[in-house]
Backbone as ProteinMPNN parsed JSONL, in Angstrom:
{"seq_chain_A": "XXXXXXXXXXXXXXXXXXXXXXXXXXXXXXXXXXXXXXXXXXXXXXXXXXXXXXXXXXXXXXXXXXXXXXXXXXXXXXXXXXXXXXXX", "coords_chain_A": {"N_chain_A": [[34.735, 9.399, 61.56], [35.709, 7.377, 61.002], [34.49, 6.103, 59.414], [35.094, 7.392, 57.241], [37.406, 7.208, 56.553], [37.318, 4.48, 55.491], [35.907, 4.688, 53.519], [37.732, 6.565, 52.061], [39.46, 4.623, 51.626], [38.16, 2.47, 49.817], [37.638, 3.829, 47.912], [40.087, 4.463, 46.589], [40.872, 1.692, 46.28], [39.136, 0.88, 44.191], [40.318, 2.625, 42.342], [42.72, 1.948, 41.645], [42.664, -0.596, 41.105], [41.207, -0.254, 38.625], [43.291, 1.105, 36.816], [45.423, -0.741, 36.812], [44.545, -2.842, 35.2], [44.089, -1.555, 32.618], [46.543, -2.576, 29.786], [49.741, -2.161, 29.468], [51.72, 0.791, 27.328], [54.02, -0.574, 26.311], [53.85, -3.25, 26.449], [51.86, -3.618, 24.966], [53.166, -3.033, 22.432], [55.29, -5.264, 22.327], [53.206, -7.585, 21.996], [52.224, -6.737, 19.487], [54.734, -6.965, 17.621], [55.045, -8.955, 17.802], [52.696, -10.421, 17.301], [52.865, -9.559, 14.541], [55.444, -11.012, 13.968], [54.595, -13.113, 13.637], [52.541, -13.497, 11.481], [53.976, -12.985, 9.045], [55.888, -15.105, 9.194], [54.236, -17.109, 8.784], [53.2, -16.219, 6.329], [54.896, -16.977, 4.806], [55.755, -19.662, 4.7], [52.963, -20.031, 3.795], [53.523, -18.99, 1.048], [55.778, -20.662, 0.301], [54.422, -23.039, -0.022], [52.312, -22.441, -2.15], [54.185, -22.024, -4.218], [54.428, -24.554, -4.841], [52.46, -25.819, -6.296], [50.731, -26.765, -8.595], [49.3, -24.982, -11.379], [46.56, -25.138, -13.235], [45.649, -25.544, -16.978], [42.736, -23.11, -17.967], [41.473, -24.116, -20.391], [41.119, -27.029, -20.535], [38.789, -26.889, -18.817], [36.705, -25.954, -20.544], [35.166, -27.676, -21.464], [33.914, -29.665, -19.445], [31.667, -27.623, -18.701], [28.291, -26.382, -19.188], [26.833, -24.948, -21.444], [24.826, -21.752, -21.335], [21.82, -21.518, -23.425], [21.554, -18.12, -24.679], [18.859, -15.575, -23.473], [17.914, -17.264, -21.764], [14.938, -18.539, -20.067], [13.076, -19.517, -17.367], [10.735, -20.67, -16.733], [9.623, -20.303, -19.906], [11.198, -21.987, -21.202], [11.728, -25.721, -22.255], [12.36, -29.065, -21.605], [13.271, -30.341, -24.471], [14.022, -27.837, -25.728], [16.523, -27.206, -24.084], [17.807, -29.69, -24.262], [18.554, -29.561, -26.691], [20.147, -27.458, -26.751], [22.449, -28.397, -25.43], [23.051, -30.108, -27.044], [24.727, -28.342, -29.098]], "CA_chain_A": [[36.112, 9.339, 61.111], [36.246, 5.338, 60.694], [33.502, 5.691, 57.369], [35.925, 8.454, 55.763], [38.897, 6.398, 56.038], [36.989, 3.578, 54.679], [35.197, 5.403, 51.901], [38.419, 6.733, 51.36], [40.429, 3.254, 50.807], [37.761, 2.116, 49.093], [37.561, 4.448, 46.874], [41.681, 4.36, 46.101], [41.326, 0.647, 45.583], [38.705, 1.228, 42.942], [41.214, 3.288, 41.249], [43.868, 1.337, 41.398], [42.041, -1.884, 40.001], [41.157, 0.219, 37.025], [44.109, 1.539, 36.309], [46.15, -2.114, 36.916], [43.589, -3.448, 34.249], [45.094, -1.613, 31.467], [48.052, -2.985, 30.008], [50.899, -0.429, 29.55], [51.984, 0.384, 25.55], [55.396, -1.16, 26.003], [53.237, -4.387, 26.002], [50.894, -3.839, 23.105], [54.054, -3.055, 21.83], [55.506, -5.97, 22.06], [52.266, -8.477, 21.448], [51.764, -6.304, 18.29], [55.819, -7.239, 16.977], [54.885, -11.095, 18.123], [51.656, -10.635, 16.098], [53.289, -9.391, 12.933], [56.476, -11.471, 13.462], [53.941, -14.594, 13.608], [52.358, -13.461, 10.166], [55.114, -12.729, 8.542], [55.966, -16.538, 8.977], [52.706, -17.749, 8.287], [53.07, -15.587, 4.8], [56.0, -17.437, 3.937], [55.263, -20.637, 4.78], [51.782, -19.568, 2.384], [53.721, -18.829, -0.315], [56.598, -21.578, -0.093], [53.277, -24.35, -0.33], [52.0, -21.888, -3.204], [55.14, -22.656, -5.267], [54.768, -25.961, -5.516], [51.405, -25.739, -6.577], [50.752, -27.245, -10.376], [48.546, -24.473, -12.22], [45.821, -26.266, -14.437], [45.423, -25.472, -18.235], [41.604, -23.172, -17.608], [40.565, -24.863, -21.756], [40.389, -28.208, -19.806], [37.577, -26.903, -18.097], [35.847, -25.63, -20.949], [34.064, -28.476, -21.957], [33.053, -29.446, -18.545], [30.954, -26.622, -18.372], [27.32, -26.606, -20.395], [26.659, -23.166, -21.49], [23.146, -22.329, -20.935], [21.244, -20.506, -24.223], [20.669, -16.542, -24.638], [17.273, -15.723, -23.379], [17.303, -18.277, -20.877], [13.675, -18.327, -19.043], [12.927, -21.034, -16.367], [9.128, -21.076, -17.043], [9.092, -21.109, -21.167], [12.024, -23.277, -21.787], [11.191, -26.92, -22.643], [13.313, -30.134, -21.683], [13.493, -30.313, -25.848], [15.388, -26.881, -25.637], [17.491, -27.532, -22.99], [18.886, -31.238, -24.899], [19.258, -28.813, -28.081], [21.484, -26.671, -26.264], [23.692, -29.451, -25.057], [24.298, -30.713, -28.138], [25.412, -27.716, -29.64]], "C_chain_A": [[36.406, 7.999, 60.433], [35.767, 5.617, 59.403], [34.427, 6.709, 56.319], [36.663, 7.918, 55.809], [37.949, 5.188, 55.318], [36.135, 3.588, 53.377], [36.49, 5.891, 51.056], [39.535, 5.396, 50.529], [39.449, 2.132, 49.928], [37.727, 2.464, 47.892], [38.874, 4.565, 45.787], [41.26, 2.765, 45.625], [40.229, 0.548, 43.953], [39.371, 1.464, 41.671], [42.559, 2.389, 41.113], [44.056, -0.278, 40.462], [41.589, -1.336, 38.681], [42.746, 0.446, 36.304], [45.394, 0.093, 36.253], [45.562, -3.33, 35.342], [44.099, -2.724, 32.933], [46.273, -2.084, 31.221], [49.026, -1.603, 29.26], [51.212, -0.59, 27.599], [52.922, 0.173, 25.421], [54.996, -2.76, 25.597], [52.552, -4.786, 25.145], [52.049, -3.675, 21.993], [54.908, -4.004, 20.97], [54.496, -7.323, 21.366], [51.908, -7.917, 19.67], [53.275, -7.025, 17.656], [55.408, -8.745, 17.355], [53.864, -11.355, 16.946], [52.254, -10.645, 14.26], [54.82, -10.642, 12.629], [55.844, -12.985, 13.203], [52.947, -14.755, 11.952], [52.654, -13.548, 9.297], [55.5, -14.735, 8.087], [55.433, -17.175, 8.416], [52.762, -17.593, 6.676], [54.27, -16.38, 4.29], [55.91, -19.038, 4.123], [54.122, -21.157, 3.973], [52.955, -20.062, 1.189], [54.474, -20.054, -0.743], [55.424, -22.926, -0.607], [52.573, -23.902, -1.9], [53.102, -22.192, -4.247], [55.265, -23.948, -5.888], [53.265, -26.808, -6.121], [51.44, -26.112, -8.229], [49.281, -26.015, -10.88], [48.024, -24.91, -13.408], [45.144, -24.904, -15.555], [43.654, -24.628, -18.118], [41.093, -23.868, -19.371], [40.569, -26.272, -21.324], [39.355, -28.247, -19.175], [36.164, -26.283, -18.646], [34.407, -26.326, -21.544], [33.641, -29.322, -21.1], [31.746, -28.699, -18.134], [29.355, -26.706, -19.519], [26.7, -25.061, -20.479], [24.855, -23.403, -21.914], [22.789, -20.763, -22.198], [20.683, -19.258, -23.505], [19.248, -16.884, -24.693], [16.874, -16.668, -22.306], [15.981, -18.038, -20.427], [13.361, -19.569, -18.441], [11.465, -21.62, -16.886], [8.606, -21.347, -18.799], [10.3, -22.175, -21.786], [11.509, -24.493, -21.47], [12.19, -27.609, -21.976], [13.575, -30.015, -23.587], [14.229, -29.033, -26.278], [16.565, -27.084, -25.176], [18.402, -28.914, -23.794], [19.216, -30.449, -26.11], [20.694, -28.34, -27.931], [22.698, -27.359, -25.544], [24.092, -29.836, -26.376], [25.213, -29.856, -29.684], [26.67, -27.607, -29.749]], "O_chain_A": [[37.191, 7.728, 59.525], [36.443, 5.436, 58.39], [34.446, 6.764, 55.089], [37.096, 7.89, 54.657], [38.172, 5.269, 54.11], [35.838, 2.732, 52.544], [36.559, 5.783, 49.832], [40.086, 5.307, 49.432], [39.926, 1.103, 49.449], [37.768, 1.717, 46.914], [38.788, 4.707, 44.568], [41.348, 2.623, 44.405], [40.655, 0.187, 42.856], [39.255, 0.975, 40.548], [43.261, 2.487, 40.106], [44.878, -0.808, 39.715], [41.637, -2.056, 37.684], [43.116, -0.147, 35.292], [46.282, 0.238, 35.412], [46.135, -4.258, 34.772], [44.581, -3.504, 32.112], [47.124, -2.125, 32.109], [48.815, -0.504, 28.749], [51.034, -1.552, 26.852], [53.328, 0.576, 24.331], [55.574, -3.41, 24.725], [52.49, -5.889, 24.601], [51.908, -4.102, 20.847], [55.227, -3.943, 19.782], [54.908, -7.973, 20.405], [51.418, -8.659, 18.82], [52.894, -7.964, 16.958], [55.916, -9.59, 16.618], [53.992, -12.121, 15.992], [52.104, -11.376, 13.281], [55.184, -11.038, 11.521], [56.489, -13.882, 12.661], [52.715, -15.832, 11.403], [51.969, -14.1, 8.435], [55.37, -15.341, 7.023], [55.895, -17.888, 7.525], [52.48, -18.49, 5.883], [54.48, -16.256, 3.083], [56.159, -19.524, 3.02], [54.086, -22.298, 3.512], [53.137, -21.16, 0.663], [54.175, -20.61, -1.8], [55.721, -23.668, -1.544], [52.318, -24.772, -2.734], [52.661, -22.709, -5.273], [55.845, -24.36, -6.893], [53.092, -28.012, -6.306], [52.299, -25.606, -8.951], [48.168, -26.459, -10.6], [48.677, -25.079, -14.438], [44.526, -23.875, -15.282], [42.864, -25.57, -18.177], [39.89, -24.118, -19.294], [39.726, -26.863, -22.0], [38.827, -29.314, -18.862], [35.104, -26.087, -18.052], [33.292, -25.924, -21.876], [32.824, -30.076, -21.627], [30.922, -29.155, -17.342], [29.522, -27.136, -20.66], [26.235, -24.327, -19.608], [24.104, -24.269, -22.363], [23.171, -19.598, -22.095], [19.945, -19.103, -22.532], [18.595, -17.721, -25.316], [15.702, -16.854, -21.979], [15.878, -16.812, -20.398], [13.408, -20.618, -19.083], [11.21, -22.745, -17.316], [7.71, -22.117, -19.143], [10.152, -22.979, -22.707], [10.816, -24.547, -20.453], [13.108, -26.867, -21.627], [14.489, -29.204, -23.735], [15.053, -29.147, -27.185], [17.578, -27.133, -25.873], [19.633, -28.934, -23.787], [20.311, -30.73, -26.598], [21.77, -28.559, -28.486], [23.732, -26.793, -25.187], [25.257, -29.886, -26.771], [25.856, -30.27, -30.648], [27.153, -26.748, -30.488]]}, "name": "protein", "num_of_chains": 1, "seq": "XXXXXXXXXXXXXXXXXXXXXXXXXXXXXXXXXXXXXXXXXXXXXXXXXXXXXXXXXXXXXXXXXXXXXXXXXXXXXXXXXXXXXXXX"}
């Protein structure tokens, strides 16, 4: 009699620690509206730093750049190619 009552309240607390271990969906509920109301912020706070942002001219950065000759090949190009094509 003693091992069935204690198989049996063992067996209830089992279940009851599982089922205590989920959280309920009034709470994902809410952590989900915290989540989005914390993005939401975030996104505007983004964008207000994005406004004050200076957007650069991209033909200032064209002649930074060294454009590399059609046909490239690593193994028959020369150094004496390569300084041609710079000073094109």
């Amino acid at each position: 009699m003693k091992l069935k009552v204690l198989t049996v309240m063992i067996l209830s607390l089992f279940v009851l620690t599982g089922c205590q271990n989920q959280p309920s969906t009034h709470e994902q509920k809410i952590k989900t509206e915290q989540r989005n109301k914390t993005i939401r912020t975030n996104q505007k706070k983004w964008n207000k730093k994005l406004k004050n942002i200076k957007v650069l001219d991209q033909n200032e950065f064209k002649n930074a750049f060294v454009k590399i000759p059609n046909g490239y090949d690593d193994e028959s190009t020369s150094l004496k190619n390569l300084k041609m094509a710079i000073n094109i």
